[in-house]
Structures are given as structure tokens and as C-alpha cells.
N, C-alpha and C positions, 0 to 999 in steps of 0.2 A: 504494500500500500504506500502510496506518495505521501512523503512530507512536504512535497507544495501543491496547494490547495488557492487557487487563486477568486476572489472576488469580485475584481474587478479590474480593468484595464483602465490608462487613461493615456492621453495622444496629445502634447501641447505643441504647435508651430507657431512661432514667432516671427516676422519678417519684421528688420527696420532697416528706412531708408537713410537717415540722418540722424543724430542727434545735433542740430544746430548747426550745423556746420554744412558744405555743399552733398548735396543728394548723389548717392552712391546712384554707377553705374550698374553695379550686382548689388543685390539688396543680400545681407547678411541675414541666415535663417538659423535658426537656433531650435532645434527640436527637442523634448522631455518628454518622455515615457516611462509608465507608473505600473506597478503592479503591485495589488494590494491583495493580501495571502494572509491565511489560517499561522497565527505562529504556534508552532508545534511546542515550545517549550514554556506557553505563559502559564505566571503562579507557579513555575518550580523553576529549581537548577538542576540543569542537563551537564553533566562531564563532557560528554563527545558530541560537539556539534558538529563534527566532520560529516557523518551523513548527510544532513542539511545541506551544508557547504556545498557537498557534491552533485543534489539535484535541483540543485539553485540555478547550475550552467546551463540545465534547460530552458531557466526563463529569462538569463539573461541573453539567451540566443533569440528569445521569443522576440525580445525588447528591442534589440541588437537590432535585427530587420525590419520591426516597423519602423524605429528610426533612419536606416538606408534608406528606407522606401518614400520615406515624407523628405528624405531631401534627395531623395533626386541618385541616388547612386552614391557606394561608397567613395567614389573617386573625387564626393563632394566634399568628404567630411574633413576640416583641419583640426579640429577641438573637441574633446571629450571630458564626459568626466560622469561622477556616481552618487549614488548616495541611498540613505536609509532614515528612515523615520520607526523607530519602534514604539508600540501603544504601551500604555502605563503597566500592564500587567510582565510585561518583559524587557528584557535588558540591556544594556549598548552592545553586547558580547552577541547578541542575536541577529543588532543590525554590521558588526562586524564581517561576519562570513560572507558579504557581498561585496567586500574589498577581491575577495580571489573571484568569487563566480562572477560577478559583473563586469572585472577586468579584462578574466581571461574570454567570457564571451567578445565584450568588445573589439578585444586584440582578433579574436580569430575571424570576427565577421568584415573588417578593416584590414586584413592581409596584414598582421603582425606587426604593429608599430611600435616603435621602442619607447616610448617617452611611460611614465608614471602616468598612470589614470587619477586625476583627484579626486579624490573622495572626503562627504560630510555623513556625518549622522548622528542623532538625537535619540529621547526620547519624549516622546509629545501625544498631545490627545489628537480628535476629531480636527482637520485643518489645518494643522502645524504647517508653517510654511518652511521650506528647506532652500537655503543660497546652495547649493551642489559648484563647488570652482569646476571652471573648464579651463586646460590646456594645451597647449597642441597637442599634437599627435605621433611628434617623430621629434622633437626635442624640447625638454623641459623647461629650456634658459629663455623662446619663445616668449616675450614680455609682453607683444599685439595680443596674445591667446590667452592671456592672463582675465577671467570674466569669472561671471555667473549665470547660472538659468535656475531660473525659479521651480520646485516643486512644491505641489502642493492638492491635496484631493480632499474637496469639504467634507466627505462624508468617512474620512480616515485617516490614519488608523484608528480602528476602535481600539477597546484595551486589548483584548487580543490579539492584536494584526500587526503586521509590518507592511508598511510601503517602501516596495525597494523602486528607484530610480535609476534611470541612464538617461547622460544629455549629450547630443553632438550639435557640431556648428558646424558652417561652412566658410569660417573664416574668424579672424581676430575681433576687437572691440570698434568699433564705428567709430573714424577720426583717429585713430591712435596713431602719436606720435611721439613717444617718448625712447623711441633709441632701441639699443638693444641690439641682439642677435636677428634678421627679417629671418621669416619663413622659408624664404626665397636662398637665403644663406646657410640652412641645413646641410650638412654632409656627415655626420657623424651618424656610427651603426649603434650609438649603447643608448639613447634617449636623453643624452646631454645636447650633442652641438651636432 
């Protein structure tokens, strides 16, 4: 029997043109996808969340491809990143095990990118809003890819539940220009430079 038991799905696309500044010729899109699921271990301590852990990658495959799909193709994506909301009855150790499943999803559905997936996570009621960082996707030092996207699902998590999260962009912060390593200047294979 599955220890993920999902509720509900949720799909967030973002497009902005501008903040204030001259109207992008590609409008940068920003997608978040939600899955909010049975947590198997609330009201007690579990030793071995590795099973969880392990059929988690299912759904962060799930997530993984709606988000290709709402932009357009992985060969869209320069920015990722993760996150968890766990309900009051369970613990940050619960919304933890999605640092590996939702990474190693995202790595595999993006043809292996080296950089660190960032990851947030809480514990919260009905609503909680979640900043999830995104960063590039092939090197960490990336300072344009430095953001957020918002998670958040009104009707979750209950005490019970976790809502795990995945967010990709299709490009850095609107207007950035603060220096740094460009995108366009990536050559390194370890997820630094």
C-alpha cells in the first residue's frame, strides 16, 4: 500500500512583463506546483522515513512534468527550486524528505543539472504561504536567478497533510542588474560556475 496518498493538485503560472522598468521582449514565467498528500506519520515519531522518501520521487516526477509542460519545454526552464509546508500534527523532518525526492525528480526530468535545488519548508496551518528560493539550474553563483515563487493552497495543509512544492522559471529576476556571474557565462560541470 502507498504512502503517498494525494488530495489535491495545484498549477500556478505566472507571467511578468516588467517591473517598472522597459517591457521584456520574453515575458519571464514562473510556474509552482503543489501536491497536497495524506502525511503518513502525523501524531507520532516515525525512525525510518526512508520509505516515504523513496515514493515521494513519484510525485515529484508527477510535478516535474506539469511544470515542463506549463512552460513550454524543459529547454525552457533556467530556475528551480522546492519546498514543503507541513500541517500542525507533523514535523519539519516530514517536510525534509523532499529535499532528495523533489530534487532528484527535478534533476532527472531537466537532463541532470548541476547546481543545488533550493529548498524552504515550514510548519503551518490551512494557507500558509511558502517564499520556495529559485536558482539556476547549472550554477549556483547565478545572482539574475536569485528569486522566489510563491506557494500556497487555501485549503492546506490540514493538520494532517503536507504540501510539497516544485517551482521553475524560465529565466532570472525582471530588470536584474546587479553583476555577477551571467547565465550566458556558465561553463562549469559541478553546479558552481
Amino acid at each position: 500500500m502507498s504512502l503517498v496518498k494525494v488530495r489535491k493538485y495545484k498549477l500556478d503560472v505566472e507571467e511578468i512583463r516588467h517591473e517598472g522598468g522597459p517591457v521584456l521582449a520574453r515575458p519571464l514565467r514562473v510556474a509552482v506546483a503543489v501536491a497536497v498528500v495524506d502525511n503518513p506519520y502525523a501524531g507520532r515519531y516515525e525512525a525510518d522515513l526512508l520509505p516515504f522518501m523513496a515514493e515521494l520521487r513519484q510525485l515529484g516526477a508527477e510535478l516535474s512534468s506539469r511544470l515542463i509542460a506549463a512552460l513550454g519545454g524543459a529547454d525552457q526552464v533556467e530556475a528551480y527550486g522546492k519546498g514543503a509546508v507541513v500541517g500542525e500534527d507533523g514535523e519539519l523532518e516530514h517536510g525534509a524528505v523532499w529535499h532528495e525526492a523533489g530534487g532528484w525528480a527535478m534533476r532527472e526530468a531537466l537532463g541532470q543539472p548541476k547546481a543545488i535545488v533550493p529548498a524552504a519548508k515550514t510548519i503551518g496551518g490551512v494557507g500558509t504561504r511558502l517564499a520556495m528560493p529559485l536558482g539556476h539550474i547549472h550554477a549556483a553563483y547565478v545572482r539574475s536567478h536569485f528569486g522566489t515563487a510563491d506557494m500556497t493552497v487555501w485549503d492546506g495543509p490540514r493538520r494532517g497533510e503536507i504540501a510539497f512544492g516544485l517551482a521553475m522559471a524560465t529565466g532570472g529576476r525582471v530588470h536584474a542588474r546587479l553583476g555577477g556571474l551571467a547565465a550566458a557565462d556558465v561553463v562549469g560541470n559541478d553546479g558552481l560556475r
